[in-house]
Structure formats: C-alpha cells, structure tokens
C-alpha positions in Angstrom: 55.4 133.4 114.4 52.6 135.6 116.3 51.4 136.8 112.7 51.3 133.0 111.8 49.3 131.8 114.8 46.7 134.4 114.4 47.7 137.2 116.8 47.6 140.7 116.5 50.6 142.8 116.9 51.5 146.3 118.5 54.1 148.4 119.6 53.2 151.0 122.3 56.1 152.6 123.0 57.6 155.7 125.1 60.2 156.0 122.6 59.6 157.7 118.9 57.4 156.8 115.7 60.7 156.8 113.7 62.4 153.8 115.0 58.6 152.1 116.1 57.5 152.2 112.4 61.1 150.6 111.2 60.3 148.1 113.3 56.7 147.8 111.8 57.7 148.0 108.3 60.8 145.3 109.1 58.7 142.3 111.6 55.2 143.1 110.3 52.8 144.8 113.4 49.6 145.6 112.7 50.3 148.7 115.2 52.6 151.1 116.2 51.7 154.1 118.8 54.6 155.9 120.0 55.7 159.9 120.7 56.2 161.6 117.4 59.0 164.1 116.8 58.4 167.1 116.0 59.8 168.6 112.5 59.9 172.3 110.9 61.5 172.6 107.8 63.1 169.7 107.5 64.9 169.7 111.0 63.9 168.7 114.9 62.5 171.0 117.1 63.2 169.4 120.1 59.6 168.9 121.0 56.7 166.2 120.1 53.4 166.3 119.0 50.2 164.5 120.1 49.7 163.0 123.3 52.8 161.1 125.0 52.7 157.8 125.1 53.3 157.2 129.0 52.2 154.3 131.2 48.7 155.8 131.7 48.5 155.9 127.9 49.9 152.7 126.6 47.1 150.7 129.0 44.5 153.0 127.7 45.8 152.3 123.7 45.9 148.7 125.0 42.2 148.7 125.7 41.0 150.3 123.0 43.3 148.1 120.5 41.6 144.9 122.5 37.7 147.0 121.4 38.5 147.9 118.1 40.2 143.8 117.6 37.1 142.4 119.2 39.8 140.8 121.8 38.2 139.8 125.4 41.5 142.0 127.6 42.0 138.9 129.7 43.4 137.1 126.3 46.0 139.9 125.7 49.5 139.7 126.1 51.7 142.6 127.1 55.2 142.7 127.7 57.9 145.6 128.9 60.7 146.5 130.7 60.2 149.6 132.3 58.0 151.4 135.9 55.6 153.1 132.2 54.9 149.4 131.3 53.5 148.5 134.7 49.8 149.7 134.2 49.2 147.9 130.8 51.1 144.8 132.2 48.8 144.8 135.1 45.6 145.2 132.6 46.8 143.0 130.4 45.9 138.8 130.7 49.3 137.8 130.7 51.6 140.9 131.4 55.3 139.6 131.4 58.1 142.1 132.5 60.8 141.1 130.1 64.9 142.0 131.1 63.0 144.5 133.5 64.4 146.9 135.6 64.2 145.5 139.6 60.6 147.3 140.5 59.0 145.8 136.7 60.6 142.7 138.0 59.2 142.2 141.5 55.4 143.8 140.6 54.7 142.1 137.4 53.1 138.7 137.8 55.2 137.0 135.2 58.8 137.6 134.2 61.9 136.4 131.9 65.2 137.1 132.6 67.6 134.7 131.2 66.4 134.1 127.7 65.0 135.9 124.5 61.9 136.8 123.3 61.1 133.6 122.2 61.0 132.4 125.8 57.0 134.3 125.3 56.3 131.8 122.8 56.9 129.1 125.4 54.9 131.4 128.1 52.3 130.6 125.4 52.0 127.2 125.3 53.4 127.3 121.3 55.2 124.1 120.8 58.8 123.4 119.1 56.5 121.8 115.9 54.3 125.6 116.0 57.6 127.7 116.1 59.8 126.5 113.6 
C-alpha cells in the first residue's frame, strides 16, 4: 500500500541480511541495510562483516536514504521496537514505537500497541477508500 501511494521503503535492521532481503524480495522495499553473516566455505563463522547496524547506524542510514531520495527528514516515517530504534525514531518526522519494549514506549513521541501494522496507515491519514 506504501509502494502504491508513492513512498519509499526500507528496512534497517539489527538483525541479518538473510532474513531482511526475504522480506525485500517477498513485500517489495526499495532498501534493506542489515548485519551480514559471515560465510567461509560454505559455512558460518560466527562473525559479520561490515559495519553493524546499531542505533547510531540505522539514524545515520536514515539520513542518508532521505539525501540520496531527495526526502525533506521531517517527512519520513520510522518505526521500531527496540532502545537501537530510539535515535532514528527521534530523527525521524513521525517516529512510532510499534509493540515496543516499556523504555521505546514511554520516549518515543508516537506509539501503537493494540493493533497491526496497518494501524501506521491510519497514523497517516490514508483512508479506508486508499487502503483497500
């Protein structure tokens, strides 16, 4: 529905590039930054590669997405669960901790808690006609 209304689409992740790019491949984002495993021979090492993608990082991939897109940051949309969320949330225009842990819950500006994910639809002002 995001794709359909124009939006641009990430996932910035602390989890792993395997299950971030299923997700890609499966809903469509035009992004996907997360920490890559690393393999030798066929087989993990137990170790990643690259630089991890912690809260510090995923407001700095955040900002550079909103440069390269040509997107004013006060007109992007983040949305996590976790204490490594809380810096792009707080960069972010609308940051919305979503099923977050207590401290997401009580620092982020904007939260949902009861319903799914297309409660942020809603949070965007898209209308029942828009969604369907």
């Amino acid at each position: 529905i995001l794709k359909r209304v124009g939006y641009k689409t990430a996932i910035l992740s602390g989890g792993f590039t395997y299950f971030g790019n299923y997700l890609r491949q499966k809903y469509g984002f035009d992004y996907v930054y997360a920490n890559e495993l690393e393999i030798k021979e066929g087989k993990l090492t137990g170790r990643y590669v690259g630089e991890v993608v912690d809260g510090r990082r995923k407001a700095e991939l955040l900002r550079l997405l909103c440069q390269f897109e040509e997107i004013n940051i006060a007109q992007s949309v983040a949305v996590g669960d976790g204490a490594n969320d809380l810096p792009m949330l707080n960069l972010a225009g609308l940051g919305i901790a979503f099923h977050a842990k207590p401290k997401v819950k009580a620092t982020a500006r904007q939260s949902i808690s009861t319903i799914g994910l297309d409660g942020i639809l809603y949070f965007l002002g898209l209308k029942d006609s828009r969604i369907e």
